[in-house]
CHARMM-style PDB file with segment names, atoms N, HN, CA, C and O in Angstrom:
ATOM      1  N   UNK     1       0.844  -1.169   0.000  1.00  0.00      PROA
ATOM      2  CA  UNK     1       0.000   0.000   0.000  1.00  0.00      PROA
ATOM      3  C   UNK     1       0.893   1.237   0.000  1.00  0.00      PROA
ATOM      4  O   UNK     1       1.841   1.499   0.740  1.00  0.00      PROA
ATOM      5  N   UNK     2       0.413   1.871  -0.912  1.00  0.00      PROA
ATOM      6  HN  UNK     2      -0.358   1.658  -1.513  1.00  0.00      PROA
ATOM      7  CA  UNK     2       1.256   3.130  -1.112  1.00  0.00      PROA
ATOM      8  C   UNK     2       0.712   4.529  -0.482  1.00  0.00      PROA
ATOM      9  O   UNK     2      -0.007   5.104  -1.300  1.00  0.00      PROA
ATOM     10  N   UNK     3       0.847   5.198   0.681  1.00  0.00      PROA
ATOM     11  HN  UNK     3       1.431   4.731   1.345  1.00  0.00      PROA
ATOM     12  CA  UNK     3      -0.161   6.445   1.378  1.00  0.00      PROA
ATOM     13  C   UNK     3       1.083   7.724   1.059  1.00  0.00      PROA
ATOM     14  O   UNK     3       0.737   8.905   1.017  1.00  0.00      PROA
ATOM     15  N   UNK     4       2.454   7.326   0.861  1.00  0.00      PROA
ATOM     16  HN  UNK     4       2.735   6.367   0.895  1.00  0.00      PROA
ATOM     17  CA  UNK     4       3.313   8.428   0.659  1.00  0.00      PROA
ATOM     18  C   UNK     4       3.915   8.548  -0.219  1.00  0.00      PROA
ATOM     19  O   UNK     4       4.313   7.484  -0.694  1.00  0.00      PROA
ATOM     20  N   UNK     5       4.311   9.741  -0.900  1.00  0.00      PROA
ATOM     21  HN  UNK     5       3.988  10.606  -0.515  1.00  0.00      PROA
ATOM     22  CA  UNK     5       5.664   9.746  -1.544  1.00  0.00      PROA
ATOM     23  C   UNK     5       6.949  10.674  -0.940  1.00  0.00      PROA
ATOM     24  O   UNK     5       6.911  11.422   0.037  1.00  0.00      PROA
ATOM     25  N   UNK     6       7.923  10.434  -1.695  1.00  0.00      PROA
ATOM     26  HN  UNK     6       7.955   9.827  -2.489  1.00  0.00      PROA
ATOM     27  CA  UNK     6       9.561  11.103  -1.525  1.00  0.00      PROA
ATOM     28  C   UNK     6       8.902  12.665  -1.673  1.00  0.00      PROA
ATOM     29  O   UNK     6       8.019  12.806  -2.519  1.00  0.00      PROA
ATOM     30  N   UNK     7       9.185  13.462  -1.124  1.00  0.00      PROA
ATOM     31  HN  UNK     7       9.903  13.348  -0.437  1.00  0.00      PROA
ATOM     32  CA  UNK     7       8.909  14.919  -1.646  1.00  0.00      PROA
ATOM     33  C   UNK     7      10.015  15.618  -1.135  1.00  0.00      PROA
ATOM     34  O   UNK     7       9.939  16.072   0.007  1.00  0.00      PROA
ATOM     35  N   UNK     8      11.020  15.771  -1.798  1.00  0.00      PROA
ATOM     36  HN  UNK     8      11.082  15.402  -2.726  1.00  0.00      PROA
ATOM     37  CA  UNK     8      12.174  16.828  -0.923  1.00  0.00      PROA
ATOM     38  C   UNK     8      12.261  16.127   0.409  1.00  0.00      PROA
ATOM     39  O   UNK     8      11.930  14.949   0.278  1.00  0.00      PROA
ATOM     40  N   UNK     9      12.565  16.417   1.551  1.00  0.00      PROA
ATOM     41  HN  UNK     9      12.833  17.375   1.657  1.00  0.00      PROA
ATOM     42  CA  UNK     9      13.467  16.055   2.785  1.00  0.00      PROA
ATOM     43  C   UNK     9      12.410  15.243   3.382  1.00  0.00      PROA
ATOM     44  O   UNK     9      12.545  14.334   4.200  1.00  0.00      PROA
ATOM     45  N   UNK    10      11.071  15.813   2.727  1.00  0.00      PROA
ATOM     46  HN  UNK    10      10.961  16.552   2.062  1.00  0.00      PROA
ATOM     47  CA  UNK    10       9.629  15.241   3.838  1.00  0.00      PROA
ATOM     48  C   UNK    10       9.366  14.097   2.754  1.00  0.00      PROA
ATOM     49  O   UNK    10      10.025  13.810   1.755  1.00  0.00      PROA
ATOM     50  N   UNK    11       7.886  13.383   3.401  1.00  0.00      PROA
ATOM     51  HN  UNK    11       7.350  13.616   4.213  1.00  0.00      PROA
ATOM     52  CA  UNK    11       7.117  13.070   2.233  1.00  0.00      PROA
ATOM     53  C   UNK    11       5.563  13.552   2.610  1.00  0.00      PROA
ATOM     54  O   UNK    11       5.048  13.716   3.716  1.00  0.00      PROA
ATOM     55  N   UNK    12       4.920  13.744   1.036  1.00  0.00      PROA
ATOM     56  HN  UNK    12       5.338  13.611   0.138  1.00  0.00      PROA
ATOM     57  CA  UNK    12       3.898  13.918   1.538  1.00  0.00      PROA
ATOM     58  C   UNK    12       2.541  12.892   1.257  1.00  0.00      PROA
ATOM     59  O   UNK    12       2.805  11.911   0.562  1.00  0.00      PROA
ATOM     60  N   UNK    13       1.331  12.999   1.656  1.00  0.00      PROA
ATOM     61  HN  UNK    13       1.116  13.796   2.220  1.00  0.00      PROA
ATOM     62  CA  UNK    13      -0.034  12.240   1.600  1.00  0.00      PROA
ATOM     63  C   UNK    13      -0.137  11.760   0.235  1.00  0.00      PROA
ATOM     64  O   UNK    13       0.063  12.688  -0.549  1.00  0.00      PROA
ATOM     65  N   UNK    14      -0.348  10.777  -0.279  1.00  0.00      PROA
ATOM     66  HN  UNK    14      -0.511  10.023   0.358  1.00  0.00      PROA
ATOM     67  CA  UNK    14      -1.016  10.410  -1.520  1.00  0.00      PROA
ATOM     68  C   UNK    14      -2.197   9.643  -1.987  1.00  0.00      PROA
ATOM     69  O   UNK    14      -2.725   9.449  -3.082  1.00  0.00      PROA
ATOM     70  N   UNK    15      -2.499   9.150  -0.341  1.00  0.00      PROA
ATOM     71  HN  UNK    15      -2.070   9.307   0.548  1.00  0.00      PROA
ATOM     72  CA  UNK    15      -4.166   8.524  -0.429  1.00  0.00      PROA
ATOM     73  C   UNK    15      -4.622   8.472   0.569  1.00  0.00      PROA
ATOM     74  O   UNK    15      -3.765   8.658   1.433  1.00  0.00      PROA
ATOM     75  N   UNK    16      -6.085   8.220   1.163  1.00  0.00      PROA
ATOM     76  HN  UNK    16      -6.781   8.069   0.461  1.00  0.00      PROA
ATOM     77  CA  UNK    16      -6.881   8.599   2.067  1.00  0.00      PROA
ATOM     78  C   UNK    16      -6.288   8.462   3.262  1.00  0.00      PROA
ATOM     79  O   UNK    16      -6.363   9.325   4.137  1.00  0.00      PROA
ATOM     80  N   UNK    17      -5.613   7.296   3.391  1.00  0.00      PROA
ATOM     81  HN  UNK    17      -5.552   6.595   2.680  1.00  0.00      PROA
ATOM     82  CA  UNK    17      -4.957   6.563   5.006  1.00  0.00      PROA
ATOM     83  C   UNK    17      -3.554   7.735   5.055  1.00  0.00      PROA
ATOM     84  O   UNK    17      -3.160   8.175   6.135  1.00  0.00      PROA
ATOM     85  N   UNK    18      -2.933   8.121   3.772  1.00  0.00      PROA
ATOM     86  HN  UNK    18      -3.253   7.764   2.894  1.00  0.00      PROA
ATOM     87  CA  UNK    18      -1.778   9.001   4.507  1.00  0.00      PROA
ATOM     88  C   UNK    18      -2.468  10.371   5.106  1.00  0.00      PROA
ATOM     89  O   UNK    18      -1.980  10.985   6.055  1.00  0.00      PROA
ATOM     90  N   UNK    19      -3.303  10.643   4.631  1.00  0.00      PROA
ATOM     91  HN  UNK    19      -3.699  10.144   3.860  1.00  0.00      PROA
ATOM     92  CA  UNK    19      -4.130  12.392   4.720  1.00  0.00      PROA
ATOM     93  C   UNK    19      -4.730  12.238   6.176  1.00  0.00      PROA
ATOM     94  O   UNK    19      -4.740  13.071   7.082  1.00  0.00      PROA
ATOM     95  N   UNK    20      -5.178  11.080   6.157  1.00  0.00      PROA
ATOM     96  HN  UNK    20      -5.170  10.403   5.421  1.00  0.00      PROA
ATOM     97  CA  UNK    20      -6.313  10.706   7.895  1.00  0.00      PROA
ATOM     98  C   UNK    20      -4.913  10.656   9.044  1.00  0.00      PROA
ATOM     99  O   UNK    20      -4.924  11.370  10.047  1.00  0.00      PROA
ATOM    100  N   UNK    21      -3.498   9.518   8.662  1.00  0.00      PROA
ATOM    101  HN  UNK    21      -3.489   8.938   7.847  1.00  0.00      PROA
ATOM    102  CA  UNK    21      -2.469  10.381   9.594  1.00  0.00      PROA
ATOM    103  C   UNK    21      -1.557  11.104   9.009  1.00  0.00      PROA
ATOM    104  O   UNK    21      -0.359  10.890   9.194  1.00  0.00      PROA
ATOM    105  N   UNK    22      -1.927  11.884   8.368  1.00  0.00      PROA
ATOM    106  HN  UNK    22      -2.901  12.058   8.218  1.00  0.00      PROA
ATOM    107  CA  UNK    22      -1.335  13.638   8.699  1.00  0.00      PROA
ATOM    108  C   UNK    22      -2.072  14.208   9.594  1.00  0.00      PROA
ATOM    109  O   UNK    22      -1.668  14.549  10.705  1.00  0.00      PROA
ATOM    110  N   UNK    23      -3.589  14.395   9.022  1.00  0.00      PROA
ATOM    111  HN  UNK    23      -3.917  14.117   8.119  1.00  0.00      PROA
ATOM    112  CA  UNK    23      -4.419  14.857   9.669  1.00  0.00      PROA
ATOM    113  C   UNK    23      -4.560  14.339  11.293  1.00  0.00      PROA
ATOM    114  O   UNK    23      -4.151  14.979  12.262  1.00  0.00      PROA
ATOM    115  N   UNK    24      -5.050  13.390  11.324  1.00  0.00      PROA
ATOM    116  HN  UNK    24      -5.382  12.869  10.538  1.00  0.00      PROA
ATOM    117  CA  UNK    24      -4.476  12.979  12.999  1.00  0.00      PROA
ATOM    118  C   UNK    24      -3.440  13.352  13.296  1.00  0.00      PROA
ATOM    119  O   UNK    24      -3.705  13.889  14.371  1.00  0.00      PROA
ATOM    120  N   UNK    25      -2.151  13.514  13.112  1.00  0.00      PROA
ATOM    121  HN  UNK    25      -1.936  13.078  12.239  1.00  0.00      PROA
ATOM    122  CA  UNK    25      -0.746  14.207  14.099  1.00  0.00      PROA
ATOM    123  C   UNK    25      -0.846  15.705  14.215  1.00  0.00      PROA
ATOM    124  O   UNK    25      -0.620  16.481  15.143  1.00  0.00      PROA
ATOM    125  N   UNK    26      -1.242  15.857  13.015  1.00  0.00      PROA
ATOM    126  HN  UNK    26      -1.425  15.226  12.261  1.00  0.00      PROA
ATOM    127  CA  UNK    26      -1.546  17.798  13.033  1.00  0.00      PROA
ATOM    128  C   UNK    26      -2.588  18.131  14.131  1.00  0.00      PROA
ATOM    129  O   UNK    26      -2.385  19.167  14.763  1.00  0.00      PROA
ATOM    130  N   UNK    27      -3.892  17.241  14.502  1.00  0.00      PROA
ATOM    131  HN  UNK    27      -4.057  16.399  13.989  1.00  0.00      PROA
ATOM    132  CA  UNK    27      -4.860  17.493  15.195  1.00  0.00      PROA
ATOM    133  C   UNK    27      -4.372  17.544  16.616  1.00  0.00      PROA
ATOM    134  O   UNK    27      -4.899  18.228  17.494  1.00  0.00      PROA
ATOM    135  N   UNK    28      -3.220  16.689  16.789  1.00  0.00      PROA
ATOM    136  HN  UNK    28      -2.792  16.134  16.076  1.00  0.00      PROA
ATOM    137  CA  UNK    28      -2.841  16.053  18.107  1.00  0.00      PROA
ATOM    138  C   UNK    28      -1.756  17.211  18.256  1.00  0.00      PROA
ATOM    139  O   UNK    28      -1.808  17.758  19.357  1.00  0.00      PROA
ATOM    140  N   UNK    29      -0.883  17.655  17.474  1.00  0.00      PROA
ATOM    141  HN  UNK    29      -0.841  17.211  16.579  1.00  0.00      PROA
ATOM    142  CA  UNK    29       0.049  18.766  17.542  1.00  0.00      PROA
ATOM    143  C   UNK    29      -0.822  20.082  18.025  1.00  0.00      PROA
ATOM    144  O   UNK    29      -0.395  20.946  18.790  1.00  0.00      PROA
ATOM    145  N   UNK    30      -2.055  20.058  17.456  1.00  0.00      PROA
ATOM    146  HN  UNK    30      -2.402  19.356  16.834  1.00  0.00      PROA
ATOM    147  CA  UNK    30      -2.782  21.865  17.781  1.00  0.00      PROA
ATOM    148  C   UNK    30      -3.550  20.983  19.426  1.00  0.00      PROA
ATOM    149  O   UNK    30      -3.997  21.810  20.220  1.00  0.00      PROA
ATOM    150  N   UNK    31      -3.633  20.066  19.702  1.00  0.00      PROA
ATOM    151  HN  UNK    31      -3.270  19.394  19.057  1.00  0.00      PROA
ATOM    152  CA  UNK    31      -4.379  20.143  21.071  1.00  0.00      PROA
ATOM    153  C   UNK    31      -3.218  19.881  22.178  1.00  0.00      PROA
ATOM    154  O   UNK    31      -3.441  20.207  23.344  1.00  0.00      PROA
ATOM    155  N   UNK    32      -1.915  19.262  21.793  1.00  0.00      PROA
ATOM    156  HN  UNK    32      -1.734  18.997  20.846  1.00  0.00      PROA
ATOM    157  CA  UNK    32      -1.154  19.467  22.716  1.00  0.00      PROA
ATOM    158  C   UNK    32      -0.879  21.212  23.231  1.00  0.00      PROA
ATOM    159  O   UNK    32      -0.889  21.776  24.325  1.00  0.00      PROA
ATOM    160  N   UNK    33      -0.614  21.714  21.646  1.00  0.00      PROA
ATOM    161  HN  UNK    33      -0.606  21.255  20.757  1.00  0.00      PROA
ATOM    162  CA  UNK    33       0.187  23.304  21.539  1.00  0.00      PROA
ATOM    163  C   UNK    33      -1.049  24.529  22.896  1.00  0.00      PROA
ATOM    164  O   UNK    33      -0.710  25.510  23.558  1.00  0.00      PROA
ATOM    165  N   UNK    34      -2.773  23.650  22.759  1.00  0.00      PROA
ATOM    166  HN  UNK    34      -3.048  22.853  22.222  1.00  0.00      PROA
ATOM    167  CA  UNK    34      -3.566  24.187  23.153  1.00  0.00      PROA
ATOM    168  C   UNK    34      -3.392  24.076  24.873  1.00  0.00      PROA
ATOM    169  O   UNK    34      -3.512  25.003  25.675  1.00  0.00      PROA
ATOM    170  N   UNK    35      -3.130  22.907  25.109  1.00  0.00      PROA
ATOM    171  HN  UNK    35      -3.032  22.155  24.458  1.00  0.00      PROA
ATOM    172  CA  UNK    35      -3.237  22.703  26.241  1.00  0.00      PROA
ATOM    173  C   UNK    35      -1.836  23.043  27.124  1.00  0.00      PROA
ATOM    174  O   UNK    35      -1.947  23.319  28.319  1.00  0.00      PROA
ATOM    175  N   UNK    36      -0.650  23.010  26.539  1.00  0.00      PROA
ATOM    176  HN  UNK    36      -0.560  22.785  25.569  1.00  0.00      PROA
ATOM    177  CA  UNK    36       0.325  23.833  27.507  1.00  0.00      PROA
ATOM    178  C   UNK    36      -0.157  24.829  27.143  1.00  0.00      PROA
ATOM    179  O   UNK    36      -0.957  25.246  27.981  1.00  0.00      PROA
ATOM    180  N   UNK    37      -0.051  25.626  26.036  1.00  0.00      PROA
ATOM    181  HN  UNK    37       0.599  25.287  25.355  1.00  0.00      PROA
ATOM    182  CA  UNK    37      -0.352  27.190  26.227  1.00  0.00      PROA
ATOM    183  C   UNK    37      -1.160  27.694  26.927  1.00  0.00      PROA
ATOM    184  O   UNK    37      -0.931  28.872  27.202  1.00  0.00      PROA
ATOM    185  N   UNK    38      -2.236  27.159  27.426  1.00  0.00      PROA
ATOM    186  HN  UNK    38      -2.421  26.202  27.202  1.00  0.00      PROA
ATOM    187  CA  UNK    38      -2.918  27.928  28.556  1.00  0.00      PROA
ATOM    188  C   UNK    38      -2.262  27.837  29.706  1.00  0.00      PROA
ATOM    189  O   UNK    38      -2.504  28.794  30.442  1.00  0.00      PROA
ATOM    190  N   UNK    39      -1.070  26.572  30.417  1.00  0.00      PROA
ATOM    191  HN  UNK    39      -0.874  25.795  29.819  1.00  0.00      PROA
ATOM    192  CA  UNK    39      -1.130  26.898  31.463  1.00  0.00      PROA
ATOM    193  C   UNK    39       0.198  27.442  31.089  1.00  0.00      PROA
ATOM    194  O   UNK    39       0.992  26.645  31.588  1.00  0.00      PROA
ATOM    195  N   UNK    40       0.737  28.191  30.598  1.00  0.00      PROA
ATOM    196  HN  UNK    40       0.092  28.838  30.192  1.00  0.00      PROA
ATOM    197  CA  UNK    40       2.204  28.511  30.268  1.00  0.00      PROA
ATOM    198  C   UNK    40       1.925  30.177  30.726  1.00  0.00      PROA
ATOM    199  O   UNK    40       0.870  30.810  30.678  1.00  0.00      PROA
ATOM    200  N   UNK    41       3.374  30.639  31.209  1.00  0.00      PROA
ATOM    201  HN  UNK    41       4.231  30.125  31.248  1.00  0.00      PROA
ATOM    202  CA  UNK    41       3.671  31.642  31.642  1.00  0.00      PROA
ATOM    203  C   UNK    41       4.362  32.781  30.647  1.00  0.00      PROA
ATOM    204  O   UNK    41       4.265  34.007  30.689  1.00  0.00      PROA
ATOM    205  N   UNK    42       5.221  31.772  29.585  1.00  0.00      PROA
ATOM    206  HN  UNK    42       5.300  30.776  29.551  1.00  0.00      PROA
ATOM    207  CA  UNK    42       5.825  32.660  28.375  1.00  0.00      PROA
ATOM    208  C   UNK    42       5.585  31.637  27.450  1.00  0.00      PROA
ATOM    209  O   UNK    42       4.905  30.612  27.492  1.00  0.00      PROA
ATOM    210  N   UNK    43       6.436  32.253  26.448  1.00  0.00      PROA
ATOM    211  HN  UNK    43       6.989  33.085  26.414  1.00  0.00      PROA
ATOM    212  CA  UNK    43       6.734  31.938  25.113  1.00  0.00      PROA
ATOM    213  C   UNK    43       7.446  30.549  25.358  1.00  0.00      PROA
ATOM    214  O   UNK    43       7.086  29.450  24.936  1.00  0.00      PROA
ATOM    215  N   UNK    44       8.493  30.843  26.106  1.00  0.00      PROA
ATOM    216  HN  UNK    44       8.786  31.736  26.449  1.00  0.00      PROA
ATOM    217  CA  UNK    44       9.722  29.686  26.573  1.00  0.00      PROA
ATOM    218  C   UNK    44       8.559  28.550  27.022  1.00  0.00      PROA
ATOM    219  O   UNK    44       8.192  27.534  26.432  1.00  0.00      PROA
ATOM    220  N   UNK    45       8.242  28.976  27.962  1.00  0.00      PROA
ATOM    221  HN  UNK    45       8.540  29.801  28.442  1.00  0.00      PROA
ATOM    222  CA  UNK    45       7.613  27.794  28.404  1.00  0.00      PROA
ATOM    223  C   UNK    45       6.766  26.887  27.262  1.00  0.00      PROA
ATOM    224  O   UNK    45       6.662  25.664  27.170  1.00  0.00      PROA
ATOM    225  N   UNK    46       6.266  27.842  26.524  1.00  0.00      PROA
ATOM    226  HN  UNK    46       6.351  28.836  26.599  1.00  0.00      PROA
ATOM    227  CA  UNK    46       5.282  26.733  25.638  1.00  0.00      PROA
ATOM    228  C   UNK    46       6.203  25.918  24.623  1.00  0.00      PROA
ATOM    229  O   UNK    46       6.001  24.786  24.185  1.00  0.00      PROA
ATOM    230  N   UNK    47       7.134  26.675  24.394  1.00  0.00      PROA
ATOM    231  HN  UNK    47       7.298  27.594  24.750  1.00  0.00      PROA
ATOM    232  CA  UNK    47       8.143  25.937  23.274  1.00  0.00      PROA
ATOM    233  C   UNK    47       8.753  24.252  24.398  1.00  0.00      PROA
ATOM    234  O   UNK    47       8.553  23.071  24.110  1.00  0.00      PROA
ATOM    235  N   UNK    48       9.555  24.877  25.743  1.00  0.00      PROA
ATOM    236  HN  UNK    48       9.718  25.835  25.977  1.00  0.00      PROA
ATOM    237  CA  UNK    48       9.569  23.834  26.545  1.00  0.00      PROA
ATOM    238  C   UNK    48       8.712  22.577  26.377  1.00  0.00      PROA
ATOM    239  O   UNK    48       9.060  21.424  26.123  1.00  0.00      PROA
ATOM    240  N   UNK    49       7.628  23.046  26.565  1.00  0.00      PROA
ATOM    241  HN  UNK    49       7.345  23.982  26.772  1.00  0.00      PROA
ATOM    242  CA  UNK    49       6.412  22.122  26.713  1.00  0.00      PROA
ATOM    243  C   UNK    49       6.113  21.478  25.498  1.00  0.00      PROA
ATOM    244  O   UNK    49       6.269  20.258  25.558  1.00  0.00      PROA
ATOM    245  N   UNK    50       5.688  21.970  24.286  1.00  0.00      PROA
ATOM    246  HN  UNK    50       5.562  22.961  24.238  1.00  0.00      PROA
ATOM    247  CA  UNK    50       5.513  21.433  23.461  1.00  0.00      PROA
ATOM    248  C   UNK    50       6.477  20.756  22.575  1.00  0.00      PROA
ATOM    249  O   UNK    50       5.936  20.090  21.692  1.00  0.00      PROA
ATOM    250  N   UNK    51       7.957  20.754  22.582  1.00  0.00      PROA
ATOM    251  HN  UNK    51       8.396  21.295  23.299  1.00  0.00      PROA
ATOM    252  CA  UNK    51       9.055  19.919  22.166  1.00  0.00      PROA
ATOM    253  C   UNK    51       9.049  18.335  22.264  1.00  0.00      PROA
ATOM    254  O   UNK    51       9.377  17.467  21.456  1.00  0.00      PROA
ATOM    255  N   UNK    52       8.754  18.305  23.032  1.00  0.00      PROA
ATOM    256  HN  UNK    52       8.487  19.010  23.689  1.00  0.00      PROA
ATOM    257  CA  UNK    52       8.895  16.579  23.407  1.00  0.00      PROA
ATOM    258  C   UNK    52       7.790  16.249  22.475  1.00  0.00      PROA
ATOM    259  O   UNK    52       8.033  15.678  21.412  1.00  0.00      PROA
ATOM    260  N   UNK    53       6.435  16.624  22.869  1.00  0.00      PROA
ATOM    261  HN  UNK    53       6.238  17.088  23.733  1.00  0.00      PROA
ATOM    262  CA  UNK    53       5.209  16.021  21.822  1.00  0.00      PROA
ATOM    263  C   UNK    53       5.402  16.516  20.468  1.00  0.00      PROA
ATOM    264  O   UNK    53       5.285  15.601  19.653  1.00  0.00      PROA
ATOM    265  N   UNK    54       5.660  17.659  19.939  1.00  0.00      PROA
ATOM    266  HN  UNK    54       5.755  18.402  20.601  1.00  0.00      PROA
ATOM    267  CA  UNK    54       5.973  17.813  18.379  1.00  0.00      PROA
ATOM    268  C   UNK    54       7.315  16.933  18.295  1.00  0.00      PROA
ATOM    269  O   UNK    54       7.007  16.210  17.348  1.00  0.00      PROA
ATOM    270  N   UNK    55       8.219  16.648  18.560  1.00  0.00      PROA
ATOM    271  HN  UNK    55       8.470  17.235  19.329  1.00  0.00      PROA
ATOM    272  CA  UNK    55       9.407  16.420  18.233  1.00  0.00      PROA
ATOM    273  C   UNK    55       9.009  14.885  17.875  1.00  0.00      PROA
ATOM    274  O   UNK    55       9.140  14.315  16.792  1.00  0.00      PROA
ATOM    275  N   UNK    56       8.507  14.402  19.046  1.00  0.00      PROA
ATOM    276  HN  UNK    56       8.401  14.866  19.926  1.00  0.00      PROA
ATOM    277  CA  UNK    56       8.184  12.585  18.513  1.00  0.00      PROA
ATOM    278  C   UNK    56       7.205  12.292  17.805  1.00  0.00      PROA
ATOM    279  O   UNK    56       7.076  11.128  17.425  1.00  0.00      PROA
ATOM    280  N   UNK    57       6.420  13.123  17.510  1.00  0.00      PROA
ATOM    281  HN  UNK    57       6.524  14.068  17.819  1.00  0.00      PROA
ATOM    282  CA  UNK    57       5.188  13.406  16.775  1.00  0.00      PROA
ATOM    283  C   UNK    57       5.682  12.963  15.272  1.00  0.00      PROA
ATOM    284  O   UNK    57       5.584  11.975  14.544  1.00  0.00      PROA
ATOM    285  N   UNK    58       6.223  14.168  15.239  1.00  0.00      PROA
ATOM    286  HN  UNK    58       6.303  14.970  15.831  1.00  0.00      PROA
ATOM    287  CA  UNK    58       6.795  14.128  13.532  1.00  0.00      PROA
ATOM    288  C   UNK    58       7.986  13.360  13.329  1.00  0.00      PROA
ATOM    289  O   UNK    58       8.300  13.206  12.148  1.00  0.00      PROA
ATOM    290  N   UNK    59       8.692  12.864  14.156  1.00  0.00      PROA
ATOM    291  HN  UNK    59       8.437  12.989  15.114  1.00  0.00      PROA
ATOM    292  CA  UNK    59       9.913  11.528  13.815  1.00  0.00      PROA
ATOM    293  C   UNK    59       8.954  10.018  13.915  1.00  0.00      PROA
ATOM    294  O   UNK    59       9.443   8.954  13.535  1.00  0.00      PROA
ATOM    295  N   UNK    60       7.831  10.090  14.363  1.00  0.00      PROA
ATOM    296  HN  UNK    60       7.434  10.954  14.672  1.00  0.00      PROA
ATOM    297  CA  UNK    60       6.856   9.077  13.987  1.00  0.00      PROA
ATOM    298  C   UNK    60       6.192   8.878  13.078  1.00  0.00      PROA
ATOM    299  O   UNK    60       5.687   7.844  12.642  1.00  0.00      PROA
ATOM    300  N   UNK    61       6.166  10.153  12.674  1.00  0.00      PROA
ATOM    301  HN  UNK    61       6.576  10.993  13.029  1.00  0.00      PROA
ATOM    302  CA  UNK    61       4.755  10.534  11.054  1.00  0.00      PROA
ATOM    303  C   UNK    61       6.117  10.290   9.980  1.00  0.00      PROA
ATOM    304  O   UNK    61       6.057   9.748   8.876  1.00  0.00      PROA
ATOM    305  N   UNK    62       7.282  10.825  10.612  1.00  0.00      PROA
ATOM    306  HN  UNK    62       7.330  11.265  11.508  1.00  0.00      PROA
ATOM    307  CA  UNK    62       8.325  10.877   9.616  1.00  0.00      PROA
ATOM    308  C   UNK    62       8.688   8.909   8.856  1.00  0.00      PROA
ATOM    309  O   UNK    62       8.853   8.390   7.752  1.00  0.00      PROA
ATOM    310  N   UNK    63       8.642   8.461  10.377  1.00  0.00      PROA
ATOM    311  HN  UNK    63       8.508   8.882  11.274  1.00  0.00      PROA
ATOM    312  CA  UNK    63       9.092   7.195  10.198  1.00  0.00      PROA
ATOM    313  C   UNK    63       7.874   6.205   9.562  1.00  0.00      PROA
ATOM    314  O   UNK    63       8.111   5.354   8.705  1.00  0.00      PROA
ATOM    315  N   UNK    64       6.642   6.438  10.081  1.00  0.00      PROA
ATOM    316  HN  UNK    64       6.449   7.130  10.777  1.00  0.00      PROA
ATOM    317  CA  UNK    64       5.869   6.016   9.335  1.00  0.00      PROA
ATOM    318  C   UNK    64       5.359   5.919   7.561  1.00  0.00      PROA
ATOM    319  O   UNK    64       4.988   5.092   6.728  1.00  0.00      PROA
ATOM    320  N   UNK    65       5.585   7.061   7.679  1.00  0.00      PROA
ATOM    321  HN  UNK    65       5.886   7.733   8.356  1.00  0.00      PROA
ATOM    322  CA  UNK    65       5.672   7.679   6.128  1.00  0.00      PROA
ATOM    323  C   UNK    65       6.571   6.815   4.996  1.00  0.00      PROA
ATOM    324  O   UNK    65       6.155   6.412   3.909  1.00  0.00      PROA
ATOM    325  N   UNK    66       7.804   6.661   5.509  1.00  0.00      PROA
ATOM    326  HN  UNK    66       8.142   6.988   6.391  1.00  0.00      PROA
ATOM    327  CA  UNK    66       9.147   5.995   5.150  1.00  0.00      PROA
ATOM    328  C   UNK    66       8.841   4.640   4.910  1.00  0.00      PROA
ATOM    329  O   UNK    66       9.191   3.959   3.946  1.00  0.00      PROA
ATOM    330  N   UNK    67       7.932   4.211   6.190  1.00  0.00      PROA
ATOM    331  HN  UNK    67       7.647   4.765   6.972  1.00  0.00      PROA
ATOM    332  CA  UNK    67       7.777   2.902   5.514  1.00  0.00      PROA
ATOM    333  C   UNK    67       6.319   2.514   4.546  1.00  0.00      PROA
ATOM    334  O   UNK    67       6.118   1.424   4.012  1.00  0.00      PROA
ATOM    335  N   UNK    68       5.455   3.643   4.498  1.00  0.00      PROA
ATOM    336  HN  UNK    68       5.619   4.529   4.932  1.00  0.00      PROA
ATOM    337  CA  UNK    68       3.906   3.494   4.128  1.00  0.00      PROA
ATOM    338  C   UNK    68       4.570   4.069   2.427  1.00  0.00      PROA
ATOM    339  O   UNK    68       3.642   4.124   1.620  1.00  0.00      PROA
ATOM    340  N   UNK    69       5.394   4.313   2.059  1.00  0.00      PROA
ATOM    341  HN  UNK    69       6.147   4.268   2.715  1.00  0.00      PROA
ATOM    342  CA  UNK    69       5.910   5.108   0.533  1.00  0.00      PROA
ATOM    343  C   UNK    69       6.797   4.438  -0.298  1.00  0.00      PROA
ATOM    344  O   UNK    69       7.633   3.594   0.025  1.00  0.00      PROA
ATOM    345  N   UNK    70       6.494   4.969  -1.604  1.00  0.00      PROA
ATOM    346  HN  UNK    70       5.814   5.654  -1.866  1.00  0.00      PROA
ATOM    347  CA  UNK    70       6.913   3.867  -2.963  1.00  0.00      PROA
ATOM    348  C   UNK    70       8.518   3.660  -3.237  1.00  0.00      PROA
ATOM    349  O   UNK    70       9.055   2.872  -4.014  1.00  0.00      PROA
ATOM    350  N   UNK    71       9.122   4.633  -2.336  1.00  0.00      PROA
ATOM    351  HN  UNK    71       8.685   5.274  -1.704  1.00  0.00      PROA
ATOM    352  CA  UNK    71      10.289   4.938  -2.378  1.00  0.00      PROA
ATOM    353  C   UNK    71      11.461   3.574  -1.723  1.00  0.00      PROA
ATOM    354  OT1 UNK    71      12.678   3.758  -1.712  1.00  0.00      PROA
TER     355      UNK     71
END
C-alpha cells in the first residue's frame, strides 16, 4: 500500500490513510500546543512544553511515512 511519496526532505499524503495520519498528528500537535499554552507563563515555556510532543510526533509521522511510501 502506497499512502506516501519522496517529496524533498519530507514526504507527503497520496491517499486517504496518509491524509487521515497527517491529519491525525496535526490534530494532536494543535491540542497538545492548546493545552500547555494555557497553562504557560511565556513563550519559553510553551516551546519547553511542546518539544517533546511535536518532536516525537513528527519523527513518527516521519518514520511512518518511510515505511507506508513507494520509495
Amino acid at each position: 500500500m502506497i499512502a506516501f511519496r519522496k517529496w524533498g526532505l519530507i514526504h507527503r499524503p497520496v491517499s486517504v490513510i496518509g491524509w487521515v495520519i497527517t491529519i491525525a498528528a496535526i490534530a494532536f500537535m494543535v491540542q497538545v500546543f492548546l493545552a500547555i499554552d494555557a497553562r504557560s507563563h511565556s513563550n519559553t515555556d510553551t516551546l519547553y512544553g511542546i518539544y517533546p510532543f511535536w518532536g516525537v510526533t513528527f519523527l513518527g509521522w516521519e518514520w511512518l511515512a518511510r515505511r507506508l511510501s513507494s520509495d
